[in-house]
C-alpha positions as CSV (number, residue, x, y, z in Angstrom):
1,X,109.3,126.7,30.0
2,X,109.0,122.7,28.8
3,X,107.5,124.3,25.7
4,X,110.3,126.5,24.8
5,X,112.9,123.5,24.9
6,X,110.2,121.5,23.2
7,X,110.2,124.1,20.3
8,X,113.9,124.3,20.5
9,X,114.6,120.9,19.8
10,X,112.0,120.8,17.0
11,X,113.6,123.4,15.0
12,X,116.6,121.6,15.7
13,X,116.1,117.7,14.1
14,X,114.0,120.4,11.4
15,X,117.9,122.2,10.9
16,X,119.5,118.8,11.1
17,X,117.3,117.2,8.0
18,X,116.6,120.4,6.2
19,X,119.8,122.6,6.8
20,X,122.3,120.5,4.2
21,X,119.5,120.2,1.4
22,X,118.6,123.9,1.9
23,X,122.2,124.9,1.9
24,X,122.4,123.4,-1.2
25,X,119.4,125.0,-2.9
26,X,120.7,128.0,-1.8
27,X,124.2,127.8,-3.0
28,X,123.0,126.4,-6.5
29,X,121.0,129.3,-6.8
30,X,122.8,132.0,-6.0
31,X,125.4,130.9,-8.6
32,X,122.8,130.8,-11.4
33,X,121.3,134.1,-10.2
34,X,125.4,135.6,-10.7
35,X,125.7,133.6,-13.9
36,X,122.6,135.4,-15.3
37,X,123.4,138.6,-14.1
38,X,126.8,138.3,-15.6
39,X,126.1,136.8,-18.9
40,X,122.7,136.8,-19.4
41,X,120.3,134.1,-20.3
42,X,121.9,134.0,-24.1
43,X,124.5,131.3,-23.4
44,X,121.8,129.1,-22.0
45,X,119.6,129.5,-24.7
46,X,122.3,128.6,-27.1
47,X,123.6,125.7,-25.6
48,X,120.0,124.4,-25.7
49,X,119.4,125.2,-29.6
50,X,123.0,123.7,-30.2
51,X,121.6,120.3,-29.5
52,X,121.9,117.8,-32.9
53,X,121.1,114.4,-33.5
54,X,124.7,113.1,-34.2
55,X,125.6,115.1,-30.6
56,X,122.6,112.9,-29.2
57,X,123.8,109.7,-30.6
58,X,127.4,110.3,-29.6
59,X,126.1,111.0,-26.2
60,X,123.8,108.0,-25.4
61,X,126.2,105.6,-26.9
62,X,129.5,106.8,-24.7
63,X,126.8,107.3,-21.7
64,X,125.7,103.3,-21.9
65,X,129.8,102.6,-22.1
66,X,130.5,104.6,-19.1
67,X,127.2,103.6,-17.1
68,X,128.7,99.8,-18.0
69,X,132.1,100.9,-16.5
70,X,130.6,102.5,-13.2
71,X,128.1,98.7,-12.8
72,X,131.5,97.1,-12.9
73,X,132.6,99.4,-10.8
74,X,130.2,99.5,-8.3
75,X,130.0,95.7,-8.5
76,X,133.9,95.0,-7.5
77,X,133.3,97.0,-4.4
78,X,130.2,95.4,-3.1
79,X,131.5,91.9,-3.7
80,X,134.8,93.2,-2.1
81,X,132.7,93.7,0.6
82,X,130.4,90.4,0.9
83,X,127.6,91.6,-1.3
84,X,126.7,89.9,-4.6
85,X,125.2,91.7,-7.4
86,X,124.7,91.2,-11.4
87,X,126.2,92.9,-13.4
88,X,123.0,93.3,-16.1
89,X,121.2,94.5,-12.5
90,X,123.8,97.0,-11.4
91,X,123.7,98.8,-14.5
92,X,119.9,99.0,-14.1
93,X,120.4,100.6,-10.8
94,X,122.9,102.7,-12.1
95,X,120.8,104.1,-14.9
96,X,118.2,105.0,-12.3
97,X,120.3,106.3,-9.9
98,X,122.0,108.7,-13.0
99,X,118.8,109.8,-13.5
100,X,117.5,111.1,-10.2
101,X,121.1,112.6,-9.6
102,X,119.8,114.8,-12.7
103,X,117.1,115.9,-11.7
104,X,116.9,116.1,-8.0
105,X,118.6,118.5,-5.6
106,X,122.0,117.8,-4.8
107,X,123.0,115.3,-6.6
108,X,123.7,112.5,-4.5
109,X,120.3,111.3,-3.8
110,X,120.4,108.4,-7.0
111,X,123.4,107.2,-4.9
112,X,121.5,106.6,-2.0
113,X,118.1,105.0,-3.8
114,X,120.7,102.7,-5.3
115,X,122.6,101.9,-1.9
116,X,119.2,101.5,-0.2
117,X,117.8,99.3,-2.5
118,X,120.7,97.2,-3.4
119,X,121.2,97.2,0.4
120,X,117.4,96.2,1.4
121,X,117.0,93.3,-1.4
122,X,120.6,91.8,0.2
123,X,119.2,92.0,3.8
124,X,121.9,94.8,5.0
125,X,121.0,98.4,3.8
126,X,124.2,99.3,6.0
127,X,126.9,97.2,3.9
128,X,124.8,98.5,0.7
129,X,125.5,102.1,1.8
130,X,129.4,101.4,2.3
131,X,129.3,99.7,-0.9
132,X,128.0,102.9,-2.6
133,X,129.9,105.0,-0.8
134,X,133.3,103.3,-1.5
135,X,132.4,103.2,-5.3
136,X,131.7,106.7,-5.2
137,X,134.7,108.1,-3.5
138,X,136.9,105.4,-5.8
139,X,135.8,107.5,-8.6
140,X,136.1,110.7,-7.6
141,X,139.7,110.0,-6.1
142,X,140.8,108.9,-9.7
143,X,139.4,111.7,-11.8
144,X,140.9,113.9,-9.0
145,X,143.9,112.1,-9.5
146,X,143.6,112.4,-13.5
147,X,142.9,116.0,-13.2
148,X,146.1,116.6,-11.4
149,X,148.1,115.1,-14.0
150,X,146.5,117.1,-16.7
151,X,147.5,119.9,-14.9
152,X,150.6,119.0,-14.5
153,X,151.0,118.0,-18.2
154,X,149.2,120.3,-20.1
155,X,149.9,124.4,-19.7
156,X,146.6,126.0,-18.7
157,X,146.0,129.3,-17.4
158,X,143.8,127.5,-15.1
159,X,147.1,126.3,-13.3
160,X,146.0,128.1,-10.0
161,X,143.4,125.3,-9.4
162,X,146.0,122.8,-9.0
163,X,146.7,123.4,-5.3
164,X,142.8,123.1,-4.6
165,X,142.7,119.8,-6.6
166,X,145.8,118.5,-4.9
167,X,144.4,119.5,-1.5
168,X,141.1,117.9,-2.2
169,X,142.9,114.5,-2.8
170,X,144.9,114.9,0.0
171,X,142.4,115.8,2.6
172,X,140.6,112.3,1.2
173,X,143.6,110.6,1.7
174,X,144.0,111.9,4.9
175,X,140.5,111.1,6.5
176,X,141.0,107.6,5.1
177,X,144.7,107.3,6.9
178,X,143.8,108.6,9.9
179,X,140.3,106.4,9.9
180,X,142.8,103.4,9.8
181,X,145.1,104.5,12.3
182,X,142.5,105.2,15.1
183,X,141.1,101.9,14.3
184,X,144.4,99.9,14.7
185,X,145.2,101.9,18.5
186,X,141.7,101.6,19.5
187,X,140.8,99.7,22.2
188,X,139.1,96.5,20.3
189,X,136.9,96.3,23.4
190,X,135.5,100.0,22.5
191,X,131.8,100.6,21.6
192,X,131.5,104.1,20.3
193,X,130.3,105.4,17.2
194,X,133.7,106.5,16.1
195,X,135.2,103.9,16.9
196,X,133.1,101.3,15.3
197,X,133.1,103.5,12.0
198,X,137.0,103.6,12.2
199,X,137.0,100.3,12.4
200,X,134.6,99.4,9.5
201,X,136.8,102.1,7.0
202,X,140.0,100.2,8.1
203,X,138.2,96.6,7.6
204,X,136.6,97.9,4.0
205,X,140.2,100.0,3.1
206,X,142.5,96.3,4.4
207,X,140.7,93.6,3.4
208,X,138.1,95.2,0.3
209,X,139.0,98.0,-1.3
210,X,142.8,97.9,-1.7
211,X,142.9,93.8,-2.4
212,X,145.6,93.4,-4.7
213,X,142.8,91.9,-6.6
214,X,140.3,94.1,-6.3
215,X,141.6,98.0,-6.4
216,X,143.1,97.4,-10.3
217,X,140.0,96.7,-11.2
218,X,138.3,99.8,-9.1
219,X,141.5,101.9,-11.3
220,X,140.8,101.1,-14.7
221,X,137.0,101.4,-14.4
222,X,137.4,104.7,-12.7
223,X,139.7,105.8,-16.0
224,X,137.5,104.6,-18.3
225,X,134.5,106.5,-17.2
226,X,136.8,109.4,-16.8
227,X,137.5,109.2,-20.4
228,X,133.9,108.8,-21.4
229,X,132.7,111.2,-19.5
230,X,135.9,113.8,-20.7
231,X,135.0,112.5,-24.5
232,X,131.6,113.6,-23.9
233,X,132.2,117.0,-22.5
234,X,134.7,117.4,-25.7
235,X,131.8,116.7,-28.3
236,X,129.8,119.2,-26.7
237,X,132.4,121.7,-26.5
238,X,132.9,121.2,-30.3
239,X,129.3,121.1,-31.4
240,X,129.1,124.2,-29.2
241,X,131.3,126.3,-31.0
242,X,134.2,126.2,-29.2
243,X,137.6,126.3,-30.9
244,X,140.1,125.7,-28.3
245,X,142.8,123.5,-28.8
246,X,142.4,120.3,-28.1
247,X,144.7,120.1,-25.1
248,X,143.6,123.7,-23.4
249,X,140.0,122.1,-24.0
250,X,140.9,119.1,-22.0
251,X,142.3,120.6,-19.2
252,X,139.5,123.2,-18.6
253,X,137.0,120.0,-18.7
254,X,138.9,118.1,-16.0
255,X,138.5,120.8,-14.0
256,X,134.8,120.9,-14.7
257,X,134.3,117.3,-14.2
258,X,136.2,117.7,-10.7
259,X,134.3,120.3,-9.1
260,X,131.0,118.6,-10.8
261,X,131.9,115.4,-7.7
262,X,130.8,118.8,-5.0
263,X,127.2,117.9,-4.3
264,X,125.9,121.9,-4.5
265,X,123.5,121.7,-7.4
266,X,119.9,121.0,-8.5
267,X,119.7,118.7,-10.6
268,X,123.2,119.1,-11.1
269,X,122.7,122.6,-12.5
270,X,124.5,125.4,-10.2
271,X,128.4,124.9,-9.0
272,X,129.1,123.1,-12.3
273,X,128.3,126.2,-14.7
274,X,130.0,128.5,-12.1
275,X,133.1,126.7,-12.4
276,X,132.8,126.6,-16.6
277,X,132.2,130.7,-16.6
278,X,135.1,131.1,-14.5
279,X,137.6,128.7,-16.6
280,X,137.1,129.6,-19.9
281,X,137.3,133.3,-18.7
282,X,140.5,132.6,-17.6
283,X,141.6,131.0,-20.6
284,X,140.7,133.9,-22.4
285,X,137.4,132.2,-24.5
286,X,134.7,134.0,-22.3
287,X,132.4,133.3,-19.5
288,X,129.5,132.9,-21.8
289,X,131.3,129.7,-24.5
290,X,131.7,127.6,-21.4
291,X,128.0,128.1,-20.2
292,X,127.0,127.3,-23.4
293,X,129.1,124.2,-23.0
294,X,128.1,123.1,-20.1
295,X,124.5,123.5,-20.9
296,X,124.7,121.2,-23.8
297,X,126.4,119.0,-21.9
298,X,124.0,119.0,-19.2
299,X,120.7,118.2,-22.1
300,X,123.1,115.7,-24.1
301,X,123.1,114.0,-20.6
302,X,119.8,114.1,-19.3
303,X,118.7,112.8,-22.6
304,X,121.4,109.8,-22.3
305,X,120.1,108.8,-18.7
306,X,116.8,108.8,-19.9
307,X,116.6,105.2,-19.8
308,X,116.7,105.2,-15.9
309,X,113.2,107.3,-16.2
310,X,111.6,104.5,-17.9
311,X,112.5,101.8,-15.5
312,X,111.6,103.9,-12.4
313,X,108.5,103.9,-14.6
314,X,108.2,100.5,-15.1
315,X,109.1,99.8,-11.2
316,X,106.1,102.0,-10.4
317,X,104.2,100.0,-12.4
318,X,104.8,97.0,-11.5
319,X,104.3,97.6,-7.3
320,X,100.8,99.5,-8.4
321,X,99.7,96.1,-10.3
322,X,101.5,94.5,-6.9
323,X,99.6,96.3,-4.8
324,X,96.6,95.8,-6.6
325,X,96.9,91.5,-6.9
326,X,97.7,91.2,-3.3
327,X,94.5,94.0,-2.3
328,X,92.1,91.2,-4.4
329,X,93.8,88.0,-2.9
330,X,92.5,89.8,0.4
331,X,89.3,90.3,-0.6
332,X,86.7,88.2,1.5
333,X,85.2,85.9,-1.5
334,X,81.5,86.7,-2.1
335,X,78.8,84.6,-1.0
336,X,77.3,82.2,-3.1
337,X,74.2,83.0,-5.0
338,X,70.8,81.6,-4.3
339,X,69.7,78.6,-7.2
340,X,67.0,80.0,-9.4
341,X,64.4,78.3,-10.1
342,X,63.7,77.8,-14.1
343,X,60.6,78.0,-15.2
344,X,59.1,77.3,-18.4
């Protein structure tokens, strides 16, 4: 029977690395699959041949403002933490990480390329994962936090989302308290998992992230890449065809953006046009003008973070001629050759 348990606990460390990334596969696709049976593959199509040059300039230019904001961003929290980082080379990293989050599954997995190599070069990939993970969560609380207010501002007949948003922020704020309190009535001499990850989010939240000099900065960062982001979705929605007033526009994007931060996509592709169908349906435009929106957002984007391709490129490049220089300088050198004689 040792074989049965052996095959049991194979399938389940397989489950354990391949049941989150599946899940996510799955639930990306099965939202495209209803979008196409629903609307068809028209709205794609259109958003796609809606693409202009002054939509593409508009696009990269806002992208490199907000991809500035998020280095700064992301370089507050790590030196919160201990960690030093340019900014010129965290908004390297950030280009490449924006790039893989738009074309791989899920993504999330730029983030963690960026924590791991950020992390690795500063001899703690550990602290370079909190770092990430701090930034990340920073600027999801605040466009959650923005969205709320835009709800609350502006009338939308996509109102009903506001007790999901609100509940979103809370349960965030929530994990965080209660992170804090465990760690302050733990016993210090304690050595478990939980405890010692309690203790690390109370450290990070007391003495990093909520520094009376340090979380402003985290604030207005997060509001300005917000905005860009929120300006961008607004030139698409235009250029798309969409006539909305300005302020019914915005709302229905925040709510876009939010539920973008859920990591069930490919590529990015999946919840986020699920969530664009079902808004501007509800505001009484049509499923089909916010898939069209969404997918010119989604091509105005992937060409803005294309600069992150070309210096994966260029890293590749550079470890292959790496690679190569270090292979030669092991090479045995080869034996002398015999005189030769000349003769006349």
């Amino acid at each position: 029977m040792a074989w049965v348990y052996s095959v049991s606990a194979g399938i389940s460390r397989a489950f354990r690395r391949l049941g989150w990334p599946l899940l996510r596969l799955a639930a990306a696709v099965t939202v495209l699959w209803f979008l196409w049976r629903h609307v068809g593959a028209a709205p794609f199509k259109d958003g796609l041949r809606a693409v202009t040059w002054p939509a593409v300039v508009a696009a990269v230019t806002l992208t490199a403002l907000t991809t500035l904001c998020s280095a700064w961003r992301w370089r507050v929290a790590a030196q919160a933490l201990g960690m030093g980082i340019g900014l010129p080379a965290a908004v390297r990293s950030y280009y490449r990480s924006l790039f893989l989050n738009s074309v791989l599954i899920g993504g999330v997995l730029g983030d963690v390329h960026r924590a791991v190599t950020h992390g690795r070069r500063s001899g703690d990939v550990v602290l370079g994962l909190r770092a990430v993970g701090w930034e990340r969560l920073c600027g999801q609380v605040i466009q959650a936090l923005v969205t709320v207010v835009v709800l609350l501002t502006l009338p939308s007949p996509v109102r009903p989302a506001l007790p999901y948003v609100v509940a979103g922020v809370a349960g965030v704020a929530g994990a965080a308290g209660c992170a804090a309190l465990v760690a302050r009535h733990t016993d210090r001499g304690g050595r478990s998992r939980l405890t010692r990850a309690a203790r690390a989010v109370a450290d990070d939240l007391r003495h990093g992230m909520l520094a009376p000099h340090v979380w402003p900065q985290l604030v207005l960062a997060s509001v300005l890449v917000v905005a860009g982001h929120t300006a961008t979705f607004v030139i698409a929605a235009r250029v798309a065809g969409s006539t909305a007033p300005l302020g019914e526009l915005l709302v229905l994007l925040m709510v876009i953006q939010t539920a973008t931060a859920i990591p069930l996509s490919i590529g990015g592709w999946g919840l986020r046009e699920g969530v664009a169908a079902w808004a501007f349906a509800a505001a009484g435009f049509g499923a089909a003008i916010g898939v069209t929106i969404v997918t010119l957002y989604a091509v105005l984007m992937l060409i803005a973070v294309a600069p992150g391709a070309g210096l994966l490129l260029g890293d590749a490049v550079r470890r292959h001629r790496d690679q190569g220089q270090s292979g030669e300088s092991r090479r045995p050198d080869p034996a002398p050759r015999p005189l030769e004689v000349v003769r006349d």
